[in-house]
C-alpha positions in Angstrom: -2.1 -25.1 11.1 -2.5 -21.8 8.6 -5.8 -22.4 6.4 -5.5 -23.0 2.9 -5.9 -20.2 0.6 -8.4 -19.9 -1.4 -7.5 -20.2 -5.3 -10.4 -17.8 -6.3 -9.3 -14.7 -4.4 -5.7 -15.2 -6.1 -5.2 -13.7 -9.6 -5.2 -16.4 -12.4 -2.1 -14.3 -13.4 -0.3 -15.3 -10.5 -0.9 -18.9 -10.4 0.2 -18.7 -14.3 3.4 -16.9 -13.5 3.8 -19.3 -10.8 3.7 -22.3 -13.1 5.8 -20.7 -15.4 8.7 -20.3 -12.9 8.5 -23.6 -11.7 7.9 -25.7 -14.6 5.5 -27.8 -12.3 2.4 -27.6 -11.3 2.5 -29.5 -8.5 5.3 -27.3 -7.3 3.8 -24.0 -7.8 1.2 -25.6 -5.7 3.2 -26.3 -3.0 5.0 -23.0 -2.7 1.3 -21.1 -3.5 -0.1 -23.3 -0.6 -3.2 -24.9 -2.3 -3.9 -28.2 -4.3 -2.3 -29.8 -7.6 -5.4 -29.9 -8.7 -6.7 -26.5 -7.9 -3.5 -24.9 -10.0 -4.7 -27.0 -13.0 -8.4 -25.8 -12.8 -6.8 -22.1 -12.8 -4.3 -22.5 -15.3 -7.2 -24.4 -17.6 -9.4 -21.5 -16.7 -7.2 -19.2 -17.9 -6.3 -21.6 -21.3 -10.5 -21.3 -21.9 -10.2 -17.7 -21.5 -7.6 -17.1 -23.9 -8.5 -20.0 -26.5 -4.6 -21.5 -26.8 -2.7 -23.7 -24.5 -0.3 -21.8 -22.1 1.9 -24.6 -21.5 2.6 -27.9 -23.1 2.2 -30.6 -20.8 5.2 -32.6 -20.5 6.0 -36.0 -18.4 8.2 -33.9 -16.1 6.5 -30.7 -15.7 5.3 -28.4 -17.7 6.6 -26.0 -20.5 5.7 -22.4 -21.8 4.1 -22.8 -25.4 4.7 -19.9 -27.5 1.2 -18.6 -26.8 2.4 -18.6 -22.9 5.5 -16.6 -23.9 3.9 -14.0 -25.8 1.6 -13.5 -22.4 4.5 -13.6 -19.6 5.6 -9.9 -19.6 1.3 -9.2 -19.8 1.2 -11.4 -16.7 4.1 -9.4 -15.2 2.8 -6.1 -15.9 -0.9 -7.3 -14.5 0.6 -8.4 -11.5 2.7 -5.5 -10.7 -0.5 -3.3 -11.2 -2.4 -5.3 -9.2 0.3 -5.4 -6.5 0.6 -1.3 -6.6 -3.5 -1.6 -5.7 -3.6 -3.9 -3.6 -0.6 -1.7 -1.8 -2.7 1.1 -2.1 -6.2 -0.3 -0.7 -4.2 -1.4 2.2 -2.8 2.0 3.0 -6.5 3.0 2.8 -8.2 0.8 5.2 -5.1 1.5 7.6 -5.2 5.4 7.2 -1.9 5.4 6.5 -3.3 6.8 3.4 -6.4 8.5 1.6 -8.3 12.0 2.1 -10.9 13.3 4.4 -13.0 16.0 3.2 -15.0 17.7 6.6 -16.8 21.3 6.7 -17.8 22.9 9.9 -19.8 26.0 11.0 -17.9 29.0 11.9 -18.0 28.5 16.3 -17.3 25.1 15.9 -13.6 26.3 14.4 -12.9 27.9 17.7 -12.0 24.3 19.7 -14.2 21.1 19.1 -12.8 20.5 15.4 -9.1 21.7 15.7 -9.2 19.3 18.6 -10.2 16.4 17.2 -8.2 17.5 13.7 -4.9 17.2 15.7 -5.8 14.1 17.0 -6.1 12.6 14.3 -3.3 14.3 12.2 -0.9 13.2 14.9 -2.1 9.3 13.8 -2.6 9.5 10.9 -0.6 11.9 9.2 -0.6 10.3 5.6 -4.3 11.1 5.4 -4.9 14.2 3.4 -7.4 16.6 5.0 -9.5 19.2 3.4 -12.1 21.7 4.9 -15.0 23.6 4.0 -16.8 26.5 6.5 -20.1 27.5 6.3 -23.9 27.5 7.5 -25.1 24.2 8.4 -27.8 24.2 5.9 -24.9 25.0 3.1 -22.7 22.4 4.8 -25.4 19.2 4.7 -25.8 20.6 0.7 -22.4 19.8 0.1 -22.8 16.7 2.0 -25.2 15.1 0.1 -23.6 16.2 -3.3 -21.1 13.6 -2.0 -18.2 16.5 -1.8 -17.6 16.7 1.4 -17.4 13.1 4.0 -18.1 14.7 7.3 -19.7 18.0 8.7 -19.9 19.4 11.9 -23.4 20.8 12.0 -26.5 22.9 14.0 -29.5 21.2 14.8 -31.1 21.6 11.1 -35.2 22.1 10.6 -35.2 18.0 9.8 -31.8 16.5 8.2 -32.0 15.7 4.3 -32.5 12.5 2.9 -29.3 10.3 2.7 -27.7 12.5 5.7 -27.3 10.5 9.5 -27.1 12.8 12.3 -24.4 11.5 15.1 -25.2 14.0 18.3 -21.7 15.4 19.7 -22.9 17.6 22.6 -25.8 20.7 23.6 -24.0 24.1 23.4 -25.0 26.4 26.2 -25.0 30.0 25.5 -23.3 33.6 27.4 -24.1 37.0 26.6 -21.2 39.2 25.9 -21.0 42.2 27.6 -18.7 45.4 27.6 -16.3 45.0 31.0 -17.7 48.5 31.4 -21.9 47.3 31.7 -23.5 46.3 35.5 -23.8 42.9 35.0 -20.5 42.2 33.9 -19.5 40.8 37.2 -22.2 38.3 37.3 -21.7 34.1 37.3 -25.2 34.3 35.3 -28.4 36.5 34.2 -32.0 36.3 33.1 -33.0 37.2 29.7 -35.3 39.3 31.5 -32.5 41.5 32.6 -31.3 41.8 29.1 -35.0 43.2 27.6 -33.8 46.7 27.2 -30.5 46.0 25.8 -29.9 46.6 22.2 -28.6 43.0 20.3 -26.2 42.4 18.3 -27.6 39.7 16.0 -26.7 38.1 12.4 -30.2 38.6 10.7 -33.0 41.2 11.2 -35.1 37.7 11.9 -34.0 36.6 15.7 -35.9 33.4 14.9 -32.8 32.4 12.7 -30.2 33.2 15.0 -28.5 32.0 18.7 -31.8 33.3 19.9 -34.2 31.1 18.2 -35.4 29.1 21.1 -35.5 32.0 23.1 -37.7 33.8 20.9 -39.8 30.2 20.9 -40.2 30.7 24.5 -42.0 34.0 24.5 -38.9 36.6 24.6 -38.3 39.9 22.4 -34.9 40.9 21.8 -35.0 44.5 21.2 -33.1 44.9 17.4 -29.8 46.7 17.3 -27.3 46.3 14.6 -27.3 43.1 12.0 -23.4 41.8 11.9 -22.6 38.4 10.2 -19.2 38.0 11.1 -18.2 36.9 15.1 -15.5 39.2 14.9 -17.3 42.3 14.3 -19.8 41.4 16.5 -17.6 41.4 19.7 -16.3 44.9 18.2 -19.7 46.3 18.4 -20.3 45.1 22.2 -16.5 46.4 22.6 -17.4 49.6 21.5 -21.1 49.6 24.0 -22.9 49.6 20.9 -24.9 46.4 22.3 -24.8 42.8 23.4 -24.6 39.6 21.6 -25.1 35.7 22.3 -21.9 33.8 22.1 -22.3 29.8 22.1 -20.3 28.4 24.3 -17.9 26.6 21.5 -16.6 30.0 20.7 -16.6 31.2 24.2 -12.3 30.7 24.4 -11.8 33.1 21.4 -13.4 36.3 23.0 -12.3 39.5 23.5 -10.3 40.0 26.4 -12.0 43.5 26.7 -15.8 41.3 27.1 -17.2 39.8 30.0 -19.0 36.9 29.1 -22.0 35.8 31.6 -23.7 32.8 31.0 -27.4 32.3 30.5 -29.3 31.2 33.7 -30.1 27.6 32.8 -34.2 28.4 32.7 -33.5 30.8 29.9 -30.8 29.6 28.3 -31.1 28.8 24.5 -29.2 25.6 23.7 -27.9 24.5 20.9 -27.6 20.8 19.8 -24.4 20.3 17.6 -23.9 16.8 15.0 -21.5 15.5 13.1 -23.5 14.6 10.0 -21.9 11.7 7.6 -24.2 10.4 4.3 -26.6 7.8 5.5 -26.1 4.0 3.8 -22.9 3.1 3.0 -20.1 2.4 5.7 -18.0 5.2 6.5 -14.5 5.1 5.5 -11.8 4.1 8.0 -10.9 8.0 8.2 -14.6 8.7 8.8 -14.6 6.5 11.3 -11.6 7.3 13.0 -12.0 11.1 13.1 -16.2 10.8 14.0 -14.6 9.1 16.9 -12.0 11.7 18.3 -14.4 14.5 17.3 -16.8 12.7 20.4 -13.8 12.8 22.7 -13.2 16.1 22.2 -17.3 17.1 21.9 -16.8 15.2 25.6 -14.2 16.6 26.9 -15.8 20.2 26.0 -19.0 19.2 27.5 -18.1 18.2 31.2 
């Protein structure tokens, strides 16, 4: 057997409107699927509220008093408003509608988040989706000013307050190489091997780049040209004017004139990659949903 509703999560409006098309309470109970009693207590709630009777009380039923006419179309209109939200909270929680609002560092562009961002277009395609690009340090600002819902970020020098760090997957790292250089033909090579090649790098301070952990571990890159954007990078180690690290998120959009070597494991510099969501409250259904898909696809890249 169904359980009873309960009378407190129905509008008062409804219950009134109810009574008023049935003339009874004991038949608006019936078809609202509660108590005689329980419509009373509402509709006497509702007579408190406003200070007049709603309905004169009759020996057969019940009757509109004028105070009760002169709030019908109110009713109508309150319930039709809250019908429209209660349509629209629904479409929320079932991503059938709503808005996402993720940023993502450049590399991360190349595969993990347009995979999971089909994904989840293709089942939920009433959700609106925005995005924002940037550094990671940029993208967790935005996050905490509550304009963004989700970023895909770097491992950051400790994550801001309100910010909760969900791991995806550690990036290894290649070197990019002109087709034309020795090693080019190599499965992997040694930073060692690499000491008197001029970089490529996207800050005079190789602590702040791809190169950071290398750099913690004792090695020297030897400075060549500072280039912020990926794209003019690989045109520079096109050209043999140097080489450059390229993570391995971005590794599908290189040059077809570069040879790409990866790093031998002992010197490799990983790089840990999150999706970072504000700390506290729940995430929203689209939250949810997408933080899930962007795993699979963070998995799917990582094996």
């Amino acid at each position: 057997m169904a359980a009873m509703p309960n009378p407190q999560s129905m509008s008062l409006y409804t219950v009134f409107l109810r009574v008023a098309r049935d003339s009874s309470f004991t038949a608006a109970a019936r078809t609202l699927g509660y108590t005689q009693s329980a419509v009373s207590r509402q509709i006497q709630t509702l007579e408190d509220e406003w200070g007049v009777p709603l309905f004169d009380r009759l020996p057969r039923g019940v009757r509109l008093t004028e105070a009760g006419r002169v709030l019908l179309p109110h009713a109508e209109a309150v319930e039709a408003r809250l019908a429209t939200a209660r349509a629209e909270i629904e479409a929320l929680r079932t991503l059938a509608a709503g808005r996402l609002r993720i940023g993502a560092f450049a590399t991360a562009d190349a595969q993990l988040l347009p995979s999971a961002l089909a994904a989840f277009r293709a089942r939920h395609p009433g959700v609106r989706v925005t995005r924002a690009e940037g550094l990671s340090a940029g993208l967790l600002q935005l996050l905490t000013a509550g304009e963004l819902d989700l970023a895909v970020v770097t491992a950051p020098e400790g994550a801001p307050d309100g910010v909760e760090l969900h791991h995806l997957l550690d990036e290894r790292m290649y070197v990019a190489l002109p087709r034309s250089h020795p090693l080019a033909g190599r499965t992997d090579v040694r930073l060692a091997e690499l000491a008197d090649e001029e970089w490529i790098a996207g800050s005079t301070r190789p602590e702040q780049t791809l190169m950071r952990t290398a750099v913690a571990d004792g090695f020297r890159p030897r400075p060549g040209f500072v280039v912020a954007e990926w794209i003019a990078k690989q045109g520079f180690v096109a050209a043999g004017l140097g080489v450059t690290l390229v993570p391995a998120l971005a590794a599908c959009a290189a040059r077809p004139d570069l040879a790409l070597v990866a790093l031998h494991p002992d010197d490799a510099p990983w790089r840990a990659v999150y999706a970072a969501t504000p700390r506290g409250p729940a995430p929203t259904p689209a939250v949810a949903a997408f933080l899930a898909l962007l795993r699979q696809a963070a998995g799917r890249l990582a094996s």
